[in-house]
C-alpha positions in Angstrom: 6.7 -12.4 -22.2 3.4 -12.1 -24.3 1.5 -13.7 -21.7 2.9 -11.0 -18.8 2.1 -8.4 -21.6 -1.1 -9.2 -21.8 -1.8 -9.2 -17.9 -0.1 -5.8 -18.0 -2.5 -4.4 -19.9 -5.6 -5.9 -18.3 -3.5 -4.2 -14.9 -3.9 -1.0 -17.2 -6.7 -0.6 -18.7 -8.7 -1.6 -15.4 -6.3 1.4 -13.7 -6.9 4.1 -16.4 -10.6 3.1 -17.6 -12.9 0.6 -15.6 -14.1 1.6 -12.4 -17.8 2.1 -12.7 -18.0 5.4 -10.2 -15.4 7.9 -12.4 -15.9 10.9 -10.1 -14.2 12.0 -6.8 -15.7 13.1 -3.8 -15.3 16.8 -4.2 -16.1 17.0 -7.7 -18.6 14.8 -10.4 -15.8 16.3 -13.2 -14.4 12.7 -15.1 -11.5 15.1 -16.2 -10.7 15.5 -12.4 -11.1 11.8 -11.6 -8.4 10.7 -14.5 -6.2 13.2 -13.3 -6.2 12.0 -9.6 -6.0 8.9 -10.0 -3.0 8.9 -12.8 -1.6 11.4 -9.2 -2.4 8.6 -7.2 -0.9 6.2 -9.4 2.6 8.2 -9.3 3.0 8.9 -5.7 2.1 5.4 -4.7 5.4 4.4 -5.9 7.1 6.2 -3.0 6.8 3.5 -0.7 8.8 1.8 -2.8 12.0 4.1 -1.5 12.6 2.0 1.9 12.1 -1.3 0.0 14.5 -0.6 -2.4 16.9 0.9 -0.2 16.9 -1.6 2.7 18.4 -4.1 0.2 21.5 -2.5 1.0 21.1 -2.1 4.7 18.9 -5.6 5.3 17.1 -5.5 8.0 14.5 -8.6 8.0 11.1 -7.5 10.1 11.8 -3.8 8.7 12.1 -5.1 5.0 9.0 -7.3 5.9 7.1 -4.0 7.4 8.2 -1.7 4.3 6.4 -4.8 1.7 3.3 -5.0 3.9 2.9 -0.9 4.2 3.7 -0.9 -0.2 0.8 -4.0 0.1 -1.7 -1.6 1.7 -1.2 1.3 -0.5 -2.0 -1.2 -3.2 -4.6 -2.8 -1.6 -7.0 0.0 -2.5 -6.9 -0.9 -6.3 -7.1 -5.0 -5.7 -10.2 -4.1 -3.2 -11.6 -2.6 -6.6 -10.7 -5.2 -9.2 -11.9 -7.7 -7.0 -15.2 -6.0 -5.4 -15.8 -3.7 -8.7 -16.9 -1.5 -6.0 -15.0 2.1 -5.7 -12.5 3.9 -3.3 -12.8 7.5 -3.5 -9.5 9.5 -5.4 -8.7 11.4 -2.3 -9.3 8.9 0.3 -6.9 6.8 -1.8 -5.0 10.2 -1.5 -4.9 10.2 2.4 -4.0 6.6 2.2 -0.9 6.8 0.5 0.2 9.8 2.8 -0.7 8.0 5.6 1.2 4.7 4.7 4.5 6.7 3.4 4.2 8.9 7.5 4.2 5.1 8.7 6.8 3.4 6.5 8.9 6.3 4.7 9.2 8.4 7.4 8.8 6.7 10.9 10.1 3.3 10.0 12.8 4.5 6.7 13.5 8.5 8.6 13.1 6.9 12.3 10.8 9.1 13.1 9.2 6.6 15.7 12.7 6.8 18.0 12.9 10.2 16.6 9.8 12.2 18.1 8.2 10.2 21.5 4.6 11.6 20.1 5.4 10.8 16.7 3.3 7.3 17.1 0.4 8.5 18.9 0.1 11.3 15.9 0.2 8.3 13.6 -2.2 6.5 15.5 -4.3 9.2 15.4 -4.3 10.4 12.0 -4.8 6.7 11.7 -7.9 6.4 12.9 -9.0 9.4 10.7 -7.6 7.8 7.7 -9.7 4.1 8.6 -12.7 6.2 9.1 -12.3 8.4 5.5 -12.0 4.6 3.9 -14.6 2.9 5.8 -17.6 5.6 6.4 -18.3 5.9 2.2 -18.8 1.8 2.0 -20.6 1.6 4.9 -23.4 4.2 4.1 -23.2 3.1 0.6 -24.1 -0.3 1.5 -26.9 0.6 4.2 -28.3 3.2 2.1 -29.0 -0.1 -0.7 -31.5 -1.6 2.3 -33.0 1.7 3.4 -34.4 4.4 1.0 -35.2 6.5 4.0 -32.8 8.2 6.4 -34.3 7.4 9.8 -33.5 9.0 12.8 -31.5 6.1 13.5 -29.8 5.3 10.2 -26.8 8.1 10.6 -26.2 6.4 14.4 -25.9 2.6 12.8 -23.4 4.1 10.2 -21.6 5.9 12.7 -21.3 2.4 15.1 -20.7 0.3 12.4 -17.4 2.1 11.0 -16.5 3.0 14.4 -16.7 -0.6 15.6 -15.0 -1.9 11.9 -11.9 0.9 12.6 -11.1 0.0 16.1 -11.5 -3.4 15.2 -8.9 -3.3 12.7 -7.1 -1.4 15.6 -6.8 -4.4 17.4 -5.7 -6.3 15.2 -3.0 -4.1 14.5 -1.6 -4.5 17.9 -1.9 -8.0 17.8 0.1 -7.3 15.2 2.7 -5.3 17.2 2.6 -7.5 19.8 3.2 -10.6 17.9 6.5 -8.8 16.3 7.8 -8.0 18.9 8.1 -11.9 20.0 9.2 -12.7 17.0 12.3 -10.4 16.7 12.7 -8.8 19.6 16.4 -10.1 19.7 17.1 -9.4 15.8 19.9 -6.6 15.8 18.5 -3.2 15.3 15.1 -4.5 15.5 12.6 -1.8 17.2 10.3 -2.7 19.6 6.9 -1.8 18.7 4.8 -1.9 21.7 8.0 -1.0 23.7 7.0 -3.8 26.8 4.4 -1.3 27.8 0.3 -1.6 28.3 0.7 2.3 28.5 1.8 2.2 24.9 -0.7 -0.2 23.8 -3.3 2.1 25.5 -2.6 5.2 24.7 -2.4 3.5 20.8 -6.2 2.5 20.9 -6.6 5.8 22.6 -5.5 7.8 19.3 -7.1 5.2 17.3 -10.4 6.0 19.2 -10.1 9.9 18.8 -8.9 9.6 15.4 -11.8 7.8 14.8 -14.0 10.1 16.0 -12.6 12.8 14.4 -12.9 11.4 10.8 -16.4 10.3 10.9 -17.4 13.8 12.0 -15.1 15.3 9.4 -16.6 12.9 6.9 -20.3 13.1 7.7 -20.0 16.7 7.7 -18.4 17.1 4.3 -21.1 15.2 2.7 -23.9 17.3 4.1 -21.7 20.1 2.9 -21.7 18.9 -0.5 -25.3 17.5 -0.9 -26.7 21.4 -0.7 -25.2 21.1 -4.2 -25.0 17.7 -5.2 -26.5 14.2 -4.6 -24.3 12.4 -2.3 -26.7 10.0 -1.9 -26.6 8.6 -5.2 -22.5 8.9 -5.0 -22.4 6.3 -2.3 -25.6 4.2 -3.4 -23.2 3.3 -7.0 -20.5 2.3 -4.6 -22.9 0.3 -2.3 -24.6 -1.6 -4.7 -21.8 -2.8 -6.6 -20.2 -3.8 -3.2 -23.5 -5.6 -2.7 -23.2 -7.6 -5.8 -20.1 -8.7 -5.2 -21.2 -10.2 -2.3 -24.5 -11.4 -3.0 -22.0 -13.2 -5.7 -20.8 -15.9 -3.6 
């Protein structure tokens, strides 16, 4: 018991207190930071609600889906512990929405057999919400080997989180795909990709718009907010110690 007390509050304090960049996106106030994160912190727990309440109702591949959607909510904080690198308050914002449309409410609230566009929205949004995570470590990291913004820099961020997002895309139908093999007979078991290349295309088509959609949204908020603030330097902190965890190994 001492022992797990004492990894508790190493799992604490690094929460509450040691991330190097303490600001958000929007705002360089550390006041606003602690308070969005402890937010964070709360609402994370809702992906909790289908775990908890499948025990009654088991249902193997959905229990295994509602663990790996509460592993990707909390995948943003062990990316930081790990890297030491950060992930921006409200992109960890969008991710925990994004996670609980997926798992709360399409898997838990069927929204999937539901609403027929209800997965292409998710898809979509999707690709937004890979793009908001992606975009800050990827121009963080190139702006570490390039001091200078060159005509080409913006267009080797923009292909280089595109390609990472669709990417992960893919593998998330693989995903799907590979599901679907597995328990395609399991009793109350939803088909994912619904024995359709239609529903697998129109999936990466979403991705692919959503995609777009964020990195404009994205690039455009920053040169929003560097008329008053260096964004720059922002993304540089989060670069670098992304870089040294790297250059680590």
């Amino acid at each position: 018991m001492k022992k797990a007390k004492i990894e508790f509050d190493k799992i604490h304090h690094f929460l509450v207190r040691d991330p190097v960049v303490k600001e958000t996106l929007f705002t360089s106030s550390s006041t606003v930071y602690s308070v969005l994160r402890t937010i964070n912190l709360f609402f994370s727990f809702v992906v909790f609600i289908p775990i908890i309440g499948s025990i009654w109702d088991f249902n193997l591949p959905h229990f295994l889906g509602y663990l790996l959607s509460a592993f990707g909510v909390y995948l943003t904080w062990v990316f930081e512990w790990v890297t030491k690198s950060t992930i921006l308050e409200e992109i960890r914002t969008v991710t925990i929405i994004q996670i609980s449309l997926h798992s709360v409410f399409g898997m838990w609230y069927q929204f999937y057999d539901r609403f027929e566009i209800y997965d292409f929205i998710l898809h979509f949004t999707g690709g937004i919400w890979l793009s908001f995570l992606i975009y800050p470590l990827v121009m963080g990291s190139e702006l570490i080997w390039t001091r200078m913004k060159m005509s080409f820099f913006f267009l080797k961020v923009f292909v280089i989180t595109l390609s990472i997002v669709m990417t992960l895309g893919v593998f998330w139908e693989i995903g799907e795909f590979i599901s679907d093999l597995i328990f395609r007979d399991y009793p109350g078991y939803r088909i994912a990709q619904e024995d359709s290349l239609f529903d697998t295309m129109t999936d990466f088509i979403g991705n692919f718009i959503g995609s777009l959609t964020g990195i404009y949204i994205f690039w455009n908020t920053l040169k929003r907010l560097n008329k008053t603030r260096d964004m720059d330097s922002l993304l540089e902190r989060i670069g670098s110690t992304l870089r040294d965890y790297v250059n680590s190994f």
